[in-house]
Each structure stands twice: as C-alpha cells, then as structure tokens.
C-alpha positions in Angstrom: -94.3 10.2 17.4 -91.0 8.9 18.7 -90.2 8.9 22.3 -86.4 9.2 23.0 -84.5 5.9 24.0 -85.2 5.0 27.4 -81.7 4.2 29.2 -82.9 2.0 31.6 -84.2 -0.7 28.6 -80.8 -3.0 27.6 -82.4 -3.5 24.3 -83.8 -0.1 23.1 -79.7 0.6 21.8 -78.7 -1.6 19.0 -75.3 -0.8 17.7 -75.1 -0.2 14.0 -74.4 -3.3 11.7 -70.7 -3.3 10.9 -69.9 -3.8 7.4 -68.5 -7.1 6.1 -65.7 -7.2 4.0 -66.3 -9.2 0.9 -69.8 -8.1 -0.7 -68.8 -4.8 -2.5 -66.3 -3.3 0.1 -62.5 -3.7 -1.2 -60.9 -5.8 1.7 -57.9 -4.0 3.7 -54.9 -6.3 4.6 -53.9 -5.7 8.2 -51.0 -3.1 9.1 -47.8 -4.3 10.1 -45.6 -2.0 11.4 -42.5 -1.5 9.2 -39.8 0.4 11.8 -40.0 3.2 9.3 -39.7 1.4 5.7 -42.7 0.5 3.0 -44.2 -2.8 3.2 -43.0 -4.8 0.4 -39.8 -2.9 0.3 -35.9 -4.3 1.8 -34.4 -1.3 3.9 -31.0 -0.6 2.1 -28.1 -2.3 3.4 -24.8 -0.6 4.3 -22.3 -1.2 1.5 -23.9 -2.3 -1.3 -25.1 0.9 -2.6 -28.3 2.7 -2.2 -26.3 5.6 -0.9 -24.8 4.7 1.9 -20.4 4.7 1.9 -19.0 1.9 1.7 -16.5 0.7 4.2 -12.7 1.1 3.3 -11.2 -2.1 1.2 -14.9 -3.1 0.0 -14.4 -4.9 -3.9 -16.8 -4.0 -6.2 -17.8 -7.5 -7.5 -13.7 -8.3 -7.9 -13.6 -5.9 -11.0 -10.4 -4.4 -10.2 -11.7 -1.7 -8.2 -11.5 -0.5 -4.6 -13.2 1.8 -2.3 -10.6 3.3 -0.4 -11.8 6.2 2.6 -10.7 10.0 1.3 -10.3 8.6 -2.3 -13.6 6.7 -3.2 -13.7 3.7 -6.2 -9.8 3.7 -7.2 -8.4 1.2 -9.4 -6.2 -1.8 -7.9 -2.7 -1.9 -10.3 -2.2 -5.0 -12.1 0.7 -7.1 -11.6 2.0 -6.3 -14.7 2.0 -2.7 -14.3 3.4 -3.0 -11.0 6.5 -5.1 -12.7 7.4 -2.3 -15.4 7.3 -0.1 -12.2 10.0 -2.4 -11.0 11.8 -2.8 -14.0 12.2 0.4 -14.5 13.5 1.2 -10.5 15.9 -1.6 -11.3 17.4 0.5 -14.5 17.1 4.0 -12.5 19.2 2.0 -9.5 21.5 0.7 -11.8 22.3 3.6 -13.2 23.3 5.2 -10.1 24.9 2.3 -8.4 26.9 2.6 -11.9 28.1 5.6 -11.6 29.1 5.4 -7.7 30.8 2.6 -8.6 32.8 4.3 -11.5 33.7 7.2 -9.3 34.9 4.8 -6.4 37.2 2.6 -8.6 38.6 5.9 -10.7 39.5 7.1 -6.6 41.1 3.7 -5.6 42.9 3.5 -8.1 44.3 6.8 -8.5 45.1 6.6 -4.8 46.8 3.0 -6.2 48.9 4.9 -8.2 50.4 7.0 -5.4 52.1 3.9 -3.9 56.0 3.9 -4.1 58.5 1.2 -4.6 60.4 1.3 -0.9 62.6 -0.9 -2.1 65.2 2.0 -3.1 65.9 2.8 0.5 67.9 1.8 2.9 66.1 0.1 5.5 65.5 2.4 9.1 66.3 5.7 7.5 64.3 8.8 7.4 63.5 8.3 3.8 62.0 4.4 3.8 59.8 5.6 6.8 58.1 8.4 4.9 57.5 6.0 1.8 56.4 3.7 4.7 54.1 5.9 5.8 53.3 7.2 1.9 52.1 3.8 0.8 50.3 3.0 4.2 48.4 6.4 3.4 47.5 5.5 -0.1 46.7 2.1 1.0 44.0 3.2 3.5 42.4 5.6 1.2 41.7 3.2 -1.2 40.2 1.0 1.1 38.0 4.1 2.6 37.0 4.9 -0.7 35.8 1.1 -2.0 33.7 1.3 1.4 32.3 4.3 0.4 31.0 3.1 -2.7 29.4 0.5 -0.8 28.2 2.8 1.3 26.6 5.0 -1.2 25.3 2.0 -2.8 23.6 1.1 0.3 22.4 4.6 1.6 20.4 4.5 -2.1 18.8 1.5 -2.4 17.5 2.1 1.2 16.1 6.1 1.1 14.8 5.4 -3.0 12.9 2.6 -1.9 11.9 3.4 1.9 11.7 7.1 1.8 9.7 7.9 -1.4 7.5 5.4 -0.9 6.7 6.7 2.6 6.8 9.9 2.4 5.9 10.4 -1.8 3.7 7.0 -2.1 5.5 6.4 -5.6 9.4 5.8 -6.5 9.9 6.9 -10.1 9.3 4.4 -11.7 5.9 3.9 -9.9 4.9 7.6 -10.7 6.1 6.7 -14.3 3.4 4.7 -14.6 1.0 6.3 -12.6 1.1 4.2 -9.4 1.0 5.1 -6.0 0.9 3.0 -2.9 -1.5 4.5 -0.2 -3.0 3.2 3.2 -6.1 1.0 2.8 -7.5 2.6 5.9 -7.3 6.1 4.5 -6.0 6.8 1.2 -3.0 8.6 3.0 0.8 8.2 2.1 2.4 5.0 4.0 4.8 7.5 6.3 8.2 6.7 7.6 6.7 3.7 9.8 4.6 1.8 6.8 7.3 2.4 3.8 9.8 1.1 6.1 8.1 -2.1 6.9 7.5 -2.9 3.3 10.7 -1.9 2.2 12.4 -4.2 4.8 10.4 -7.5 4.6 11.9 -8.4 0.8 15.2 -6.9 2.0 15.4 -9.9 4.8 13.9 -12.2 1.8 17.1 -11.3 -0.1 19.5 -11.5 3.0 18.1 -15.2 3.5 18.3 -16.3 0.1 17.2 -14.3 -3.1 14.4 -17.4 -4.0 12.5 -15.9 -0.9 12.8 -12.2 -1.9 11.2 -13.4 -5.4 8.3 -15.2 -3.6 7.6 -12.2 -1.7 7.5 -9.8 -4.6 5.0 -13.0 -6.3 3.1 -13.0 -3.3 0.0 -10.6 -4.5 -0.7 -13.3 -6.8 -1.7 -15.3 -4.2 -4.2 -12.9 -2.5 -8.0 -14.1 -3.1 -9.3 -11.5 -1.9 -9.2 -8.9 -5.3 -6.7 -6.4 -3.5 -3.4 -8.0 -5.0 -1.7 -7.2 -1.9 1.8 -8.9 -1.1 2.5 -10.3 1.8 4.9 -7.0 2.4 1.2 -4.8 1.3 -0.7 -7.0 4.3 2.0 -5.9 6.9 2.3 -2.1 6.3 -1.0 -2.1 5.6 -0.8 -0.5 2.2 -2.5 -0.9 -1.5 -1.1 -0.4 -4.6 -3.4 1.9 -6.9 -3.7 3.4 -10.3 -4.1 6.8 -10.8 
C-alpha cells in the first residue's frame, strides 16, 4: 500500500535522474544564436552577388564589364574602339570644315574680284570716291566672309562635340560603332553641364600645346581601376560603354 509523499520529509521527493549525454543518447551541440542566418552558413554580402544590386561603377572581376544604375552589367569600350570613333569624327569634321572652307574662299574671292583699279581717276572727284568706297566695300566683305568661315568652323567643332554628346550620349562616329557615353551614377545622358566639361578639358589641352591634348585623350590607359576613364571621363563624371 503506498501512502502519498509526505511534504514535510526533504527526502521523500527525488528528482528524476537526468540523462547523460554520451551512452546511447546523440549529443546536441549548444545553440548559438545566428541574428537570423543558418549556422555554418556566411550571410550574403552586398555586391558580390547572392541577389543583392550591386552598387553603380562595381567591376566584375576587371573583365570589361560594368554595373552601371538603370542599365545593369554593360560593357566598358575598348580603347581601340573608342579611337575608330575618333577617327571617324575627325573624317566627318573634315569634311564639313572642307566644305565651309570652300564656300568661304569661293565668297572672298569673288568679292576680290569686285575691286577696281582707282588709278583711272582723277584724284578728289566724284568718280575716284565711289571706286574708293567700291573697293573699301569689297575689301570688308572679304574679310567678313574669311571670319565667317572661321566662325562656322568654330561653332561646329564645339555643338558636334559638346552638344551631341550631352544631349545624344554619341557623336556619329560613336553611334557608328555602337558607343555611347552615359553618367556612371545613373546610366543617364551627360546633359549640357557634363558634355561640356569633357568637351572643354582636351580643348584647353590643345590651346596649351597639342602634346597635352594627346595625353588627355591617352589618359584612360592610365586608369587602374578597369573603367578606362580619361582624365576628361573622371571630371564629368561619365563612362564610355558599348551597346
């Protein structure tokens, strides 16, 4: 007959053994917490993958490709493509500088031929004043129209350059071979502001002395960093891409 524990006697409860790991039981490693992740597993880290977006400008392992924001993995353009590009602005500028420079010569110098031998007249009569005034006229037209020409040369070179580049992100002979030169923070066109500055800084190169211009257009060779950015691509900020 068993009589129920009395709860006055300290020694009528005996807890229940506890098991001991090690004879038959599988032993249990303790639990560590692991802010959210698997044991035995790295969290993922931001830009190398593992579906997170990488930040704008990351190189994936210097392969010739760039993660650029509203684009994705884009393609850097090589130096040599970038150097037809030029090549062939160079032939399209020539071309029209050409043919301003044809139609400004043919105007001075059919305004050349308007100028009249004075020499005929009497001097201080009516009729040597109005070949005076003839040849001054034909005189100053030819000089308007050979600063014209410069003019025209000038007003080109600066909106081909500057303007498309802003405003288009390609001058022809960048969109003949598929290149485009976008922001590296966003993929966007350079704008007014950014295809200005890297139009300007290799225009002061040539005004200083044409070696310098040349070093500036060499310069992405010396960028270590996989982008091929100039030193005129660092200060506007831009990249040069293949499409």
């Amino acid at each position: 007959m068993s009589y129920p524990p009395d709860p006055n006697n300290p020694y009528g409860q005996q807890p229940p053994p506890q098991q001991q790991p090690g004879y038959g039981y599988p032993q249990q490693p303790p639990q560590q917490p692991g802010y959210g992740y698997p044991q035995g597993q790295v969290p993922p880290q931001p830009g190398y993958g593992y579906g997170y977006p990488q930040a704008p400008g990351t190189i994936q392992a210097n392969n010739g490709y760039i993660n650029i924001a509203n684009l994705g993995m884009v393609r850097v353009a090589t130096m040599g493509q970038r150097f037809l590009a030029r090549l062939l602005d160079i032939l399209i500028s020539l071309v029209v500088l050409a043919i301003a420079f044809a139609l400004g010569l043919a105007g001075m110098i059919g305004l050349s031929s308007d100028l009249k031998d004075c020499s005929g007249y009497d001097y201080g009569t009516v009729s040597y004043s109005n070949c005076v005034n003839e040849q001054t006229s034909a005189s100053g037209g030819s000089i308007a129209a050979f600063f014209g020409m410069i003019a025209v040369m000038g007003i080109f070179n600066l909106l081909y350059e500057w303007l498309m580049v802003g405003l288009v992100g390609a001058t022809l002979g960048k969109m003949a071979l598929g290149l485009r030169v976008v922001k590296e923070a966003d993929g966007q066109n350079p704008g007014v502001g950014g295809g200005f500055i890297r139009f300007i800084i290799p225009q002061v190169g040539a005004f200083l002395c044409f070696l310098v211009q040349l070093l500036i257009w060499l310069s992405p060779f010396f960028d270590n960093s996989g982008k091929l950015q100039g030193w005129h691509d660092r200060a506007a900020g831009t990249v040069v891409i293949k499409r």
